[in-house]
Residue frames as a rotation matrix with the C-alpha (Angstrom) as fourth column:
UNK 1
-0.565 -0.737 0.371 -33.50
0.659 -0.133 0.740 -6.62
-0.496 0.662 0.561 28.38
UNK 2
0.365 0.667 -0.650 -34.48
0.121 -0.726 -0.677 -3.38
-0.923 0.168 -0.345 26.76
UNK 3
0.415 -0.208 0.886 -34.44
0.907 0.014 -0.421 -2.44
0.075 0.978 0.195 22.88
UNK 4
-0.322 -0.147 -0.935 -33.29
0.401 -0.916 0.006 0.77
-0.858 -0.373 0.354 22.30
UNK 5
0.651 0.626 0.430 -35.15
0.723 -0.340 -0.601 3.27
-0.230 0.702 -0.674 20.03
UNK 6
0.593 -0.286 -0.753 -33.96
-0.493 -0.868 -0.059 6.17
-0.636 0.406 -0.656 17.73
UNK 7
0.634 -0.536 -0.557 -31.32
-0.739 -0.208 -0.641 6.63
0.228 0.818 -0.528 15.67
UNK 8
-0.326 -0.793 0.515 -29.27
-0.939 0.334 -0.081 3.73
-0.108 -0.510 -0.854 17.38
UNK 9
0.247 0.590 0.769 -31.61
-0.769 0.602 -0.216 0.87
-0.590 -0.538 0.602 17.03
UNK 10
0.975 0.210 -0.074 -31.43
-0.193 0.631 -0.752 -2.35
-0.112 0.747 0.655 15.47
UNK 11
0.553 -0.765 0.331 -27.89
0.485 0.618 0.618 -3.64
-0.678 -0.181 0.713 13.88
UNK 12
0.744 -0.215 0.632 -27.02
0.467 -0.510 -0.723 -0.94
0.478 0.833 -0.279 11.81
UNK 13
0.036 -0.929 -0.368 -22.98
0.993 -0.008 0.118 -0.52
-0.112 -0.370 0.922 12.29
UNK 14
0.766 -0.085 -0.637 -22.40
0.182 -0.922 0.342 2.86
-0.616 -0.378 -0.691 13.44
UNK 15
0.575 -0.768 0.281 -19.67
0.594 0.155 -0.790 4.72
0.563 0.621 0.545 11.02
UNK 16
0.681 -0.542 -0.493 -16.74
0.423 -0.258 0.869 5.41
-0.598 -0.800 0.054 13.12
UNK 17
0.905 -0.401 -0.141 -14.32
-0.245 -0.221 -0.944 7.66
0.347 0.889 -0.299 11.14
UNK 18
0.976 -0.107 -0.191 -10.71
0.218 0.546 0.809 6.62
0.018 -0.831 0.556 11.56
UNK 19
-0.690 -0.696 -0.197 -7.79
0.567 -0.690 0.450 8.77
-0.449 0.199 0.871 10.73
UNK 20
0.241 0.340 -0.909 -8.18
0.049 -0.940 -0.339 12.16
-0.969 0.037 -0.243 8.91
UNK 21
0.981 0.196 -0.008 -8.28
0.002 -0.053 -0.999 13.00
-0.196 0.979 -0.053 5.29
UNK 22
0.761 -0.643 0.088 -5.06
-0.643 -0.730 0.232 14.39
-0.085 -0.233 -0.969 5.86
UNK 23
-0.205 -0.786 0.583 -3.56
-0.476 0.601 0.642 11.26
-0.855 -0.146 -0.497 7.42
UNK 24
0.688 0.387 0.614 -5.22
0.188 0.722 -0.666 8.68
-0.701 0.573 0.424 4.50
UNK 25
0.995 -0.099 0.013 -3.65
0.018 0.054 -0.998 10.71
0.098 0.994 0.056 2.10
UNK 26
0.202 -0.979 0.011 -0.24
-0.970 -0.202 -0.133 11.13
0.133 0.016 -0.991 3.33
UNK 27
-0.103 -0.435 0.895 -0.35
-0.562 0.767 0.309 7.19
-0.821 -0.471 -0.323 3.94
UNK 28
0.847 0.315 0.428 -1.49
0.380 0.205 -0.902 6.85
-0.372 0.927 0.054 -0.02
UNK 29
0.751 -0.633 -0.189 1.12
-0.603 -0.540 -0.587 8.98
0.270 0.555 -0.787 -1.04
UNK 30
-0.096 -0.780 0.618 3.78
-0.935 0.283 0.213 6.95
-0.341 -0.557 -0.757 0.96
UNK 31
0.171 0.072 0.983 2.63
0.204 0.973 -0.106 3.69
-0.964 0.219 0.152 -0.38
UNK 32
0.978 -0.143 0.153 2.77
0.133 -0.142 -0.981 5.05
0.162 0.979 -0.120 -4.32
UNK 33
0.307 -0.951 -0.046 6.66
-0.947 -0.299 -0.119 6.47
0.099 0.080 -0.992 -3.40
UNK 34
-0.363 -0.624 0.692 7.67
-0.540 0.747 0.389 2.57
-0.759 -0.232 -0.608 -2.12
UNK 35
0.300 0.177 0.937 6.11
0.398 0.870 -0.292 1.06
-0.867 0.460 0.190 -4.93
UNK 36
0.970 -0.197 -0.140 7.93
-0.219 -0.469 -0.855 3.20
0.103 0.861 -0.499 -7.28
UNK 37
0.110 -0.882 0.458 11.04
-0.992 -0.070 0.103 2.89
-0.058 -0.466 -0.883 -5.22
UNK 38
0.056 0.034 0.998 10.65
-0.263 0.965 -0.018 -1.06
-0.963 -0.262 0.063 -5.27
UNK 39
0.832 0.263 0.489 10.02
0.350 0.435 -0.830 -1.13
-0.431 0.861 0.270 -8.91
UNK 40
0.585 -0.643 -0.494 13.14
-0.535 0.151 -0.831 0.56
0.609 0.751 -0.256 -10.16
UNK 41
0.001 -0.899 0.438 15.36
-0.957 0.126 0.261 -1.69
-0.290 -0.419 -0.860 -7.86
UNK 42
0.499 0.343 0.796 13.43
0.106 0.887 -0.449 -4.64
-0.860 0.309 0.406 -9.60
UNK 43
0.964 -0.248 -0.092 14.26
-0.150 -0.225 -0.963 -2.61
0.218 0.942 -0.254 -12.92
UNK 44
0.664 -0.415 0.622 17.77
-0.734 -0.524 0.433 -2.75
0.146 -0.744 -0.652 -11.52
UNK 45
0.186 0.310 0.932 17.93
-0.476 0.859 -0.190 -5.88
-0.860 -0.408 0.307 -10.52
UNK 46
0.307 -0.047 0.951 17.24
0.529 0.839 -0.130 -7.68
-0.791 0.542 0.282 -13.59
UNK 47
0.962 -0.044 -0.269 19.09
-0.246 -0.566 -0.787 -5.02
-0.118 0.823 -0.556 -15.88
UNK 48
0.068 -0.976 0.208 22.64
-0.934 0.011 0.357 -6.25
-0.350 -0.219 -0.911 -14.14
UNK 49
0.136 -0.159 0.978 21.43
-0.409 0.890 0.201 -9.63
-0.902 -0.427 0.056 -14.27
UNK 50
0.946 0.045 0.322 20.74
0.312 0.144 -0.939 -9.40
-0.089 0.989 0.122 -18.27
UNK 51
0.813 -0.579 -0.056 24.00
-0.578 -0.815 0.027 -7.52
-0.062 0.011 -0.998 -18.26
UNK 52
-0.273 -0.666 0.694 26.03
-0.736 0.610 0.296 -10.32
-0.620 -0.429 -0.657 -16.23
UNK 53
0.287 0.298 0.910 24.68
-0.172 0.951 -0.257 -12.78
-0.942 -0.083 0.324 -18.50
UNK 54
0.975 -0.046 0.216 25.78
0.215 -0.028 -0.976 -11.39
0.051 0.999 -0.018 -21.63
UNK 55
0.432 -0.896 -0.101 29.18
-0.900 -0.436 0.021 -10.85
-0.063 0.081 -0.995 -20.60
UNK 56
0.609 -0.374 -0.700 31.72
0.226 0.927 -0.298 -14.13
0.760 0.023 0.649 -21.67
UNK 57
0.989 -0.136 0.051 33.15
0.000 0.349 0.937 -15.97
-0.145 -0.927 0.346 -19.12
UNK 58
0.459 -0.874 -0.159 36.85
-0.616 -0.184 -0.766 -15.18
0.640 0.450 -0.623 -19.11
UNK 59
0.880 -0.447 -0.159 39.25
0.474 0.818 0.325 -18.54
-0.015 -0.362 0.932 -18.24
């Protein structure tokens, strides 16, 4: 079993890059649009339900 010398030696993790700048940010940007998009359909959501709850119940 040989060691290996230089720049490689020892257990120091090598930094592999793994998408482009490019991609990171278009997959940042896409995650901020669905968590806007998610939050007003929550807003949504519980504006009908306050809504429906304040309306009387007609017999």
């Amino acid at each position: 079993m040989f060691r290996s010398s230089g720049h490689e030696a020892g257990f120091v993790p090598r930094s592999t890059p793994f998408g482009s700048l490019r991609l990171m940010r278009a997959v940042a940007a896409s995650l901020a649009a669905a968590v806007v998009v998610l939050s007003v359909i929550l807003l949504l959501a519980v504006a009908s339900t306050e809504a429906s709850m304040a309306m009387p119940f007609s017999l």
